[in-house]
C-alpha positions as CSV (number, residue, x, y, z in Angstrom):
1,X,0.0,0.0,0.0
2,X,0.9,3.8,-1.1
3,X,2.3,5.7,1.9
4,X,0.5,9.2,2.9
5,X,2.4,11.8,5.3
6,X,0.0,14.6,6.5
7,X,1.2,18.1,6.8
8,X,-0.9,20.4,8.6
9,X,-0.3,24.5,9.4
10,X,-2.1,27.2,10.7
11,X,-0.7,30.5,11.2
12,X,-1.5,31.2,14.8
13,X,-1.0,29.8,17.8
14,X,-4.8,30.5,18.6
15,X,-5.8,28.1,16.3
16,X,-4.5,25.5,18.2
17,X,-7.4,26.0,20.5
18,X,-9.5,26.4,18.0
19,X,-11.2,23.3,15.3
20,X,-7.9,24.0,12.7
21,X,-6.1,21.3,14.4
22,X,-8.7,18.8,14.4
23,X,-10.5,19.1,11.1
24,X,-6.7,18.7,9.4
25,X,-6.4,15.9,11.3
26,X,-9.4,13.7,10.5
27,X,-9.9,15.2,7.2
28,X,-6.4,13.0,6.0
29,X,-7.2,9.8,8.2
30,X,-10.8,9.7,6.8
31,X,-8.7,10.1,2.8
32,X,-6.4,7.6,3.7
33,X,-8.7,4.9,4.7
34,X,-11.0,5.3,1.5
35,X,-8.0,5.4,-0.8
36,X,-6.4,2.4,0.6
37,X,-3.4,4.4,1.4
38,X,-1.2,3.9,5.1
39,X,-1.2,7.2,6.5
40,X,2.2,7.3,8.1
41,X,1.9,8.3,12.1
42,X,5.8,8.2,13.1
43,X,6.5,11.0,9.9
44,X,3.9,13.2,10.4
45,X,4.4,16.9,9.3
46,X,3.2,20.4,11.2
47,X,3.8,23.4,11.2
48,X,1.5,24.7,14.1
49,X,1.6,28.5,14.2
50,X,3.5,29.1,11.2
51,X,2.9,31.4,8.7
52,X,3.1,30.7,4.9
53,X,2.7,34.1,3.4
54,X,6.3,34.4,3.5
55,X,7.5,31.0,3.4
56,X,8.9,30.6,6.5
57,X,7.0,27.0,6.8
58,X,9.0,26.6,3.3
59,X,12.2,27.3,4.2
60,X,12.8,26.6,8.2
61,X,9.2,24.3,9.0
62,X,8.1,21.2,8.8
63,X,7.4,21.8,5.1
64,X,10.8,22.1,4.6
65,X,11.9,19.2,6.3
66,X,9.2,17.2,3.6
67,X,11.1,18.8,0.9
68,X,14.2,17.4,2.6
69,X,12.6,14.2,3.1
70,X,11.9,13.6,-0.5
71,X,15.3,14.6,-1.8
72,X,17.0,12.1,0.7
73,X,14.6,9.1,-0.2
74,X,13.3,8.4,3.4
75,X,9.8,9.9,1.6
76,X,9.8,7.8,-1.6
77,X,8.4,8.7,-5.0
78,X,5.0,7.2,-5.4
79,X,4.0,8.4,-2.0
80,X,1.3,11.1,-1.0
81,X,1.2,14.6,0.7
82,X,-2.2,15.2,2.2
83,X,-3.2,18.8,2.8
84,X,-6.4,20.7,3.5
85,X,-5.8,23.5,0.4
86,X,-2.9,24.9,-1.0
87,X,-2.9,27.1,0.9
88,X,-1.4,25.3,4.0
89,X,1.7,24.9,1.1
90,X,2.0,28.5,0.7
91,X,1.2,31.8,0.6
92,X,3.4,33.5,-1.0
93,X,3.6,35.1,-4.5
94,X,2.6,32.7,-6.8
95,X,5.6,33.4,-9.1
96,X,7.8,32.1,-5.6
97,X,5.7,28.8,-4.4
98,X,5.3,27.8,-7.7
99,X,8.2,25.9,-7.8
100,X,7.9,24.5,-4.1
101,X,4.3,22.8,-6.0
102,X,6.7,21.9,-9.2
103,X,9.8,20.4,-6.8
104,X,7.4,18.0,-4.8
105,X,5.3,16.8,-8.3
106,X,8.6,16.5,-10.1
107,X,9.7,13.8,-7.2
108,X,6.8,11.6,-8.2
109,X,4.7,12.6,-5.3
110,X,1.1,13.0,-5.5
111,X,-0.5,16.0,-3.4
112,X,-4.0,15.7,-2.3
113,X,-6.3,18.6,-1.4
114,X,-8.9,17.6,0.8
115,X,-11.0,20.1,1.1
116,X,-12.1,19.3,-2.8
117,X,-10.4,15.7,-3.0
118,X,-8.3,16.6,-5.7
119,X,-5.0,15.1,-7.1
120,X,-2.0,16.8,-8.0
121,X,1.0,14.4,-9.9
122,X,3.4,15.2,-12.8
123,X,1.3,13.1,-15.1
124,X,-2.0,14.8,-14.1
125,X,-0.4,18.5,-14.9
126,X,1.6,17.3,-17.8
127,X,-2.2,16.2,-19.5
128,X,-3.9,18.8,-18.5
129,X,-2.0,22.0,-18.5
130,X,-5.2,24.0,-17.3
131,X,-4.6,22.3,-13.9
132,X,-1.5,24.4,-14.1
133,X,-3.7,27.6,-14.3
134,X,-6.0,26.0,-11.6
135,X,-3.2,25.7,-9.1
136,X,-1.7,29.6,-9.7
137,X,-5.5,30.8,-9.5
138,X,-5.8,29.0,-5.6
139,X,-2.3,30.6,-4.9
140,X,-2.9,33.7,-5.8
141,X,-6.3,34.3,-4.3
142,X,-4.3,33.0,-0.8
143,X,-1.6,35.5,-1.5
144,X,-4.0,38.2,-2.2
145,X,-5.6,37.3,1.5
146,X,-3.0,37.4,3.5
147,X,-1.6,40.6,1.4
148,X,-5.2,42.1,2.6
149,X,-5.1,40.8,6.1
150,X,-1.7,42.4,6.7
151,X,-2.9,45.6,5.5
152,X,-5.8,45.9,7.5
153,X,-3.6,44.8,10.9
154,X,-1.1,47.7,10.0
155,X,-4.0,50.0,9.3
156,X,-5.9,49.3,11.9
157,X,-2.6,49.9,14.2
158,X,-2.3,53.0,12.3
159,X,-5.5,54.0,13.9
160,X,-4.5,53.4,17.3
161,X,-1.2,55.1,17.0
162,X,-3.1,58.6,15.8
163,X,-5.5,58.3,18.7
164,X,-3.4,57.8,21.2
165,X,-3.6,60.7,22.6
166,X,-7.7,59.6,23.7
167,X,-7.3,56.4,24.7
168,X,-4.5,53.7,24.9
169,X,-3.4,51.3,22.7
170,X,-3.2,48.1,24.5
171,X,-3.6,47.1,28.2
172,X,-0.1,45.8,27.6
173,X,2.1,47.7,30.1
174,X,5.8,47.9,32.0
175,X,5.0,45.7,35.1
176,X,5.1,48.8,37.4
177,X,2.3,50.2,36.0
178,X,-1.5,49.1,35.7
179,X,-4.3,49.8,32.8
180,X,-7.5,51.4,34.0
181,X,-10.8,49.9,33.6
182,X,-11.8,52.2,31.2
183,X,-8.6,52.2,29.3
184,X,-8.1,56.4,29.5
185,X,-4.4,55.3,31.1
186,X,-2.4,53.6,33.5
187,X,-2.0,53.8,37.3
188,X,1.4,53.6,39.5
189,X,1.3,50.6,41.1
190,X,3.7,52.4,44.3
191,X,5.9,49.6,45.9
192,X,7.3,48.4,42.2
193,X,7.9,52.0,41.5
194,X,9.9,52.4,44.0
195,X,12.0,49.2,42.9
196,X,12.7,51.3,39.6
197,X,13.4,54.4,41.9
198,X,15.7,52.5,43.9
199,X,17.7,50.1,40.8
200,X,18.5,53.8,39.0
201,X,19.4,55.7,42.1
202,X,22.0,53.0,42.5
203,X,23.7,53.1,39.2
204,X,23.7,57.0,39.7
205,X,25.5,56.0,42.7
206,X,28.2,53.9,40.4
207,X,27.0,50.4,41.3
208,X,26.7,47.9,38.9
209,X,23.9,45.6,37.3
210,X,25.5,42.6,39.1
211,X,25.8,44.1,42.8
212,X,21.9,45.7,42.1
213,X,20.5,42.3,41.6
214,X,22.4,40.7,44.6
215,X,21.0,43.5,46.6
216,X,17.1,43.3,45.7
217,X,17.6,39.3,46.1
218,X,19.6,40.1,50.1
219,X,17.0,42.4,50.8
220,X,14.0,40.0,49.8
221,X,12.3,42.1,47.4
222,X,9.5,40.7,45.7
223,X,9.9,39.9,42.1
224,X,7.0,40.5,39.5
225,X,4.9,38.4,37.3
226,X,3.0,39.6,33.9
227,X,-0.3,38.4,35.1
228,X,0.2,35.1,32.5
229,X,3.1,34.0,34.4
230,X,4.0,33.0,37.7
231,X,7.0,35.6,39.2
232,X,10.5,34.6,39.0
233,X,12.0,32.8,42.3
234,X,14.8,36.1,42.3
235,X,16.3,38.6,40.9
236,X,18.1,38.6,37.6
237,X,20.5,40.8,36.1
238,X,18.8,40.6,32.4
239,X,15.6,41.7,34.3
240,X,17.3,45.0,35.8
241,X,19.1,45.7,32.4
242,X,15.5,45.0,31.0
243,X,13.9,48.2,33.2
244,X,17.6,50.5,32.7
245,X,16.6,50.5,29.6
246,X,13.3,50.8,28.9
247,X,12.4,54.3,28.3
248,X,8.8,54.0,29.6
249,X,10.6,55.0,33.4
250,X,9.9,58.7,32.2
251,X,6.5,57.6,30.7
252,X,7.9,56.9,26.8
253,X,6.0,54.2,24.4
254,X,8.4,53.7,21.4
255,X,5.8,52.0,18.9
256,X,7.5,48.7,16.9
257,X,6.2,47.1,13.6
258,X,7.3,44.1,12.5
259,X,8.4,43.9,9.0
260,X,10.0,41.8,6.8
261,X,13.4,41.0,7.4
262,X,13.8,39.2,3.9
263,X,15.3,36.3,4.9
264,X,12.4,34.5,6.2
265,X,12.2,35.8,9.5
266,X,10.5,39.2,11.0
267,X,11.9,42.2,12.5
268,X,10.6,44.8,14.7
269,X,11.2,48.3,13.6
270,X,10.7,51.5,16.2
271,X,8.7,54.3,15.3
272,X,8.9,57.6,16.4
273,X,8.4,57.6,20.8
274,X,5.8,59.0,22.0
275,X,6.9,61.2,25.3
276,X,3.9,61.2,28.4
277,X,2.3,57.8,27.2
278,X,2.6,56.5,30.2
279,X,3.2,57.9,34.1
280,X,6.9,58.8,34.7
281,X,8.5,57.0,37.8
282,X,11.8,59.1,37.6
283,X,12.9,62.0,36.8
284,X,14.4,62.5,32.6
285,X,17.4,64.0,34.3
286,X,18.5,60.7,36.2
287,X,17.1,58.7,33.0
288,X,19.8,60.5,31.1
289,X,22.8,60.5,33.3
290,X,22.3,56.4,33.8
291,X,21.4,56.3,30.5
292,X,25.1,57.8,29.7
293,X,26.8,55.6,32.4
294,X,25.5,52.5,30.6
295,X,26.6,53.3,27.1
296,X,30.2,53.1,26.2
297,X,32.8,50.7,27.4
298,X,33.3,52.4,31.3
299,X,33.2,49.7,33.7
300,X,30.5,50.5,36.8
301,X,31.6,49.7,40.7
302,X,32.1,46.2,41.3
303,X,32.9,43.8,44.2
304,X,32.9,45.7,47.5
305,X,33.0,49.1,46.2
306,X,29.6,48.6,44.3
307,X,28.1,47.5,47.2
308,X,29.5,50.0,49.9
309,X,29.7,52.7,47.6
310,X,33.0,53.8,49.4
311,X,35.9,54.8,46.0
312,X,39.3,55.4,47.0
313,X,40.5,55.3,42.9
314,X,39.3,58.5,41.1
315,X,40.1,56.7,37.9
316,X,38.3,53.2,39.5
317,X,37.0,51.5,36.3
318,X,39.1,53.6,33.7
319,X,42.7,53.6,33.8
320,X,44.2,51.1,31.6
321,X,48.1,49.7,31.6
322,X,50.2,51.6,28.3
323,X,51.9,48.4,27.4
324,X,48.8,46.0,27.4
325,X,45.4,47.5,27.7
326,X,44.8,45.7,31.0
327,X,42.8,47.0,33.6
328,X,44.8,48.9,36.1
329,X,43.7,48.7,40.0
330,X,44.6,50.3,43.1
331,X,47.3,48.5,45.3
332,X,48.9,50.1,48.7
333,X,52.3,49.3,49.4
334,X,54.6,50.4,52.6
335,X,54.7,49.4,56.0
336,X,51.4,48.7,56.3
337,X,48.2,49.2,54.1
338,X,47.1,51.6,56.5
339,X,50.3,54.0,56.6
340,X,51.1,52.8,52.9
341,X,50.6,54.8,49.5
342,X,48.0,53.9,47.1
343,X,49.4,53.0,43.3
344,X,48.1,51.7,40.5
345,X,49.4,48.6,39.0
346,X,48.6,46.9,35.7
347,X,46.3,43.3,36.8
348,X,48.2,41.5,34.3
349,X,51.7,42.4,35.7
350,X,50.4,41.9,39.2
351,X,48.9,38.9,38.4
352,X,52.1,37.6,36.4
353,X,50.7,37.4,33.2
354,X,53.4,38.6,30.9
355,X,53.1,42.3,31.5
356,X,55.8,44.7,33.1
357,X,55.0,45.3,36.8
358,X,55.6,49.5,36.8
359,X,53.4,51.2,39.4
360,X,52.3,54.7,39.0
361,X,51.6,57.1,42.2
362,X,47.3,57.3,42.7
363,X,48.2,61.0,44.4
364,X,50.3,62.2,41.5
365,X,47.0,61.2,38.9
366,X,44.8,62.9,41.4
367,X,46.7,66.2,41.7
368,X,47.1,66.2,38.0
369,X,43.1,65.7,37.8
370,X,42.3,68.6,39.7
371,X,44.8,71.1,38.4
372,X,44.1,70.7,34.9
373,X,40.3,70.4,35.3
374,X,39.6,73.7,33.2
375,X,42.0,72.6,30.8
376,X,40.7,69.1,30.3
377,X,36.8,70.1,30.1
378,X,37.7,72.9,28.2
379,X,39.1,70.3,25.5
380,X,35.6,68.3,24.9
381,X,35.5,67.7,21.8
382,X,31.8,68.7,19.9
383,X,29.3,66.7,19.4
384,X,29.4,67.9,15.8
385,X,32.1,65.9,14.0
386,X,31.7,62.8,16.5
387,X,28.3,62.7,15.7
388,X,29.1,62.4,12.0
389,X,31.7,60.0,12.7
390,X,29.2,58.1,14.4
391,X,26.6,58.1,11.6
392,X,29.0,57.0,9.1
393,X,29.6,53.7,11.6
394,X,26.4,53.4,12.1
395,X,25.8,53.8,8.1
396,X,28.7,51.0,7.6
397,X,26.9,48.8,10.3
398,X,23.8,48.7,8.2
399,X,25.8,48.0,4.7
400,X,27.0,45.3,6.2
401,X,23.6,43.8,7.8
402,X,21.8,44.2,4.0
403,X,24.9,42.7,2.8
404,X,25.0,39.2,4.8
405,X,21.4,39.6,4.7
406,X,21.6,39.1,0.9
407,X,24.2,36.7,1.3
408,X,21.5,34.2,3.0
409,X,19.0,34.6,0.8
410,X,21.4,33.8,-1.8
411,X,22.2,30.4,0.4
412,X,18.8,30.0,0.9
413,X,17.9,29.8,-2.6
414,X,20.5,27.5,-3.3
415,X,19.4,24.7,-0.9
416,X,16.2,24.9,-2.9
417,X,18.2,23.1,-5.9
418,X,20.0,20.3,-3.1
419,X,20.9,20.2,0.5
420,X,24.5,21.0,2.1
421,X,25.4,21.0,5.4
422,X,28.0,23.3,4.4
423,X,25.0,25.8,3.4
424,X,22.9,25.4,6.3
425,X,26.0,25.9,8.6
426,X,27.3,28.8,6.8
427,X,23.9,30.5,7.2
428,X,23.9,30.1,11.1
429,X,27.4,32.0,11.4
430,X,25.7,34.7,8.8
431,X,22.7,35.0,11.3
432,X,24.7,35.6,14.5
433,X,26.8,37.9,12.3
434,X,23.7,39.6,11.5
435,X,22.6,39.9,14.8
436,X,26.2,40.7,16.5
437,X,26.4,43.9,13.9
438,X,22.3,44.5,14.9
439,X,23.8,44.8,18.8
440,X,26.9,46.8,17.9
441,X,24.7,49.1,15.7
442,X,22.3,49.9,18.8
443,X,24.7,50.7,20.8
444,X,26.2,53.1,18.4
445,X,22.6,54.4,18.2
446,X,22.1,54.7,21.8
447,X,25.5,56.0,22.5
448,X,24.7,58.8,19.7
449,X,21.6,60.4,21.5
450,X,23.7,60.1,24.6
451,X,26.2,62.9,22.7
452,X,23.9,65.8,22.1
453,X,25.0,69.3,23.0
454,X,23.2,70.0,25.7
455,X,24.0,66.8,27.6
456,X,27.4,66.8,27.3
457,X,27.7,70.9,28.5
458,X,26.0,69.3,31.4
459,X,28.1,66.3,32.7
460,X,31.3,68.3,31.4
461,X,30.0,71.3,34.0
462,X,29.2,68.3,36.7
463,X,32.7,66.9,35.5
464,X,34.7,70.0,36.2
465,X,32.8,71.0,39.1
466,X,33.4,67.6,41.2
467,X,37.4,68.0,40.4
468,X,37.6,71.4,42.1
469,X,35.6,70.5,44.3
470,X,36.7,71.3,48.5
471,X,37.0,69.2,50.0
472,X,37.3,66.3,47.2
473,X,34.9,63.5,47.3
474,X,36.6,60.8,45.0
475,X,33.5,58.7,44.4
476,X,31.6,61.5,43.3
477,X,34.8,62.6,40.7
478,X,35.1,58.8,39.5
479,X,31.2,59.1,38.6
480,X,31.6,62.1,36.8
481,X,34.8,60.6,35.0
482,X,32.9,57.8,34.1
483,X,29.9,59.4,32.7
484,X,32.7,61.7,30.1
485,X,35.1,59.1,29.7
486,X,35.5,55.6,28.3
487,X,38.8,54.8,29.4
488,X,42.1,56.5,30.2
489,X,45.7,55.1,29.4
490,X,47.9,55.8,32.6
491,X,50.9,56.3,30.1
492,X,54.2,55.7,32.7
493,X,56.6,56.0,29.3
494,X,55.7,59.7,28.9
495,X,54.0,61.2,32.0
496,X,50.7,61.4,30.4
497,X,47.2,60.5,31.0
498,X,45.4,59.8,27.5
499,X,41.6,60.3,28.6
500,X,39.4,59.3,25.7
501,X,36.2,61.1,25.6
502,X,32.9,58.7,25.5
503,X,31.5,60.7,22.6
504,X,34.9,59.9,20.3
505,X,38.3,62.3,20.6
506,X,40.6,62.2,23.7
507,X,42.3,65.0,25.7
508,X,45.9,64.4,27.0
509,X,47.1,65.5,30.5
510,X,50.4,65.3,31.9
511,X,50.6,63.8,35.4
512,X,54.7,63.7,36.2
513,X,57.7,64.3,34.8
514,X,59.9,61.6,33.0
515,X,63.2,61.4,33.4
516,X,64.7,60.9,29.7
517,X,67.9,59.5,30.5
């Protein structure tokens, strides 16, 4: 007896609930049985909400793994595909699943449409090319639904957006906050606003993601759920970097579609925020100046510091060894730690990892700090140039996305004519390209709204105020320094301190003087 494999899709997970799944189901048992055909149960086919407008289901699903099937003999020629209409096959443009109909016919395989009972094989379409014209007709008029259904979801999200201003879009909110009943806006819910209050005052303070979340979890905070969900057992970082960085804090929605992304998979694009969408919880001021402690590659408190917030090294987190990049730290050496002098010392040479053990004097660094504070915020460089500079990476970022982009669905439309492994793996390492350069380009983004004008006059003010400063508080000038500056190279060789500015440029400062000979 003929074999039969079943493939059955629907597009949403809803469905699943629904009759979709069932009616599939027994619609190919009830053909196999009065065709005399075995319908295979251990090689069963679905793609349970998958979409097959653009042929995802085709590519990545089950339908693909048919395809596969076929081409590698386990399905063999003679054997039947069983599927409500075609449009469970596809939905594309006709032009594209064409061939997907042609490549599974070709193979000697018989498709079966059960809503009518019809057959589909080589023979069939070879002696009646009108079938040919059938089966474009049934794809088209399923492309031409889901084209309409698209439009009228974007449209109809259109609408919402331009009233949002009257009433909200969805009762979808940042777990601090609660819909009304009515839907005319959202509520504070007060104890987890003061968790938000609390997780940005602290990395104000120069604590760290990691030190936060051991903190709320010590201190036996509650976690949240969604209302769907039960809450988390703890604390997690990814949940805290999650609310850092969600501008709804000062009451921002930043809209997303999903388009597209060419390659078989979708993509969420932002739209344009919209400011006082939702209640603000802090203030934009402290948004901002966590906002610019995050970006760049500054290193926040860690270890006991973070969590005492007591900083005896005004460049804690920046200075880095000439020779090797490393991180250098404070070290106190004399009679005892107590009477001793602080230094910093490059972690690699003090760990005895290759590096030249040269210690530099913490006071000297310090002194040189606050005397040639006017000079070093006078230096900033503009935003104006950096900005550009930035743009253009951010320009080559995106070059390079549409570029592998393409690249894959070139590979794609290769593994339509045979398999490789070789393909397949070479599209995984283009996919976490793609999303590596994605990452890297947000951050370039983020770190490019962090570098207008009027927020870098302010931390370079805060900067050169906390240096003068009497008497000098050194956690609050290693803050400041953090929020300006990305790193600084403790140069020993020359005397120097090369402080590179967050926002692209550096300023050098000379700390002591080297002895030539």
């Amino acid at each position: 007896m003929p074999k039969a494999y079943s493939y059955l899709r629907f597009s949403t997970p809803e469905q699943m609930k629904g009759d979709s799944f069932r009616r599939q189901t027994e619609a190919a048992k009830l053909y196999a049985d009065r065709h005399g055909l075995t319908l295979d149960q251990d090689l069963t086919f679905r793609d349970l909400g998958v979409s097959a407008f653009r042929g995802r289901n085709a590519e990545r699903g089950s339908l693909a793994d048919f395809r596969l099937a076929v081409q590698t003999g386990t399905v063999e020629p003679g054997s039947y595909l069983l599927v409500e209409s075609f449009d469970r096959i596809s939905r594309m443009d006709p032009w594209e699943a064409l061939p997907i109909f042609q490549e599974i016919i070709n193979a000697g395989i018989t498709i079966v449409t059960l809503a009518d009972g019809r057959e589909w094989t080589l023979e069939i379409v070879k002696a009646n090319p009108f079938r040919i014209m059938e089966s474009l007709l049934v794809m088209m008029r399923a492309h031409e639904e889901s084209q309409t259904k698209a439009r009228r979801l974007k449209e109809a999200w259109s609408r919402k957006r331009r009233d949002v201003g009257e009433k909200i879009l969805t009762t979808r909110c940042p777990a601090w906050l609660e819909p009304r009943a009515d839907r005319s806006g959202f509520d504070i819910i007060p104890d987890r606003a003061e968790v938000v209050r609390r997780i940005f005052a602290a990395l104000a303070a120069g604590q760290g993601q990691h030190a936060i979340t051991e903190a709320l979890n010590r201190d036996g905070v509650p976690t949240w759920g969604d209302g769907k969900r039960q809450p988390a057992t703890r604390w997690h970082r990814s949940y805290v970097a999650k609310i850092i960085s969600n501008p709804a804090v000062i009451g921002t929605l930043v809209p997303h579609i999903v388009e597209d992304a060419g390659d078989y998979r979708k993509r969420r694009k932002p739209l344009d925020p919209v400011p006082n969408y939702y209640p603000a919880v802090i203030e934009e001021e402290l948004y901002q100046r966590v906002k610019a402690l995050q970006s760049g590659t500054s290193a926040p408190l860690r270890g006991r510091h973070a969590q005492s917030g007591v900083v005896r090294n005004v460049l804690g987190g920046l200075a880095k060894c000439p020779v090797c990049g490393a991180t250098m730290t404070r070290v106190t050496k004399g009679a005892s730690k107590k009477a001793g002098r602080p230094y910093l010392v490059c972690d690699a040479a003090k760990s005895g990892n290759g590096c030249q053990y040269r210690s530099v004097k913490l006071d000297f660094v310090e002194e040189a700090l606050r005397q040639h504070a006017s000079f070093l915020c006078g230096t900033c460089p503009t935003s104006g140039g950096d900005g550009a500079y930035l743009d253009a990476s951010i320009s080559g970022l995106e070059d390079e996305i549409d570029r592998k982009r393409e690249e894959v669905r070139r590979l794609v439309m290769a593994l339509r004519k045979g398999t490789s492994a070789e393909i397949v793996r070479t599209i995984r390492e283009l996919e976490r390209d793609i999303e590596q350069c994605e990452a890297e380009k947000a951050k370039l983004i983020e770190l490019a709204s962090a570098s207008t004008p009027a927020l870098l006059i302010r931390r370079v003010d805060e900067l050169e105020s906390a240096l003068t400063a009497e008497p000098f508080d050194q956690a609050k000038a290693n803050l400041r320094l953090r929020e300006c500056f990305s790193s600084v190279i403790v140069d020993y060789r020359r005397g120097v301190m090369d402080m590179n500015w967050k926002h692209g440029g550096f300023t050098s400062i000379m700390f002591m003087w080297v002895d030539e000979d």
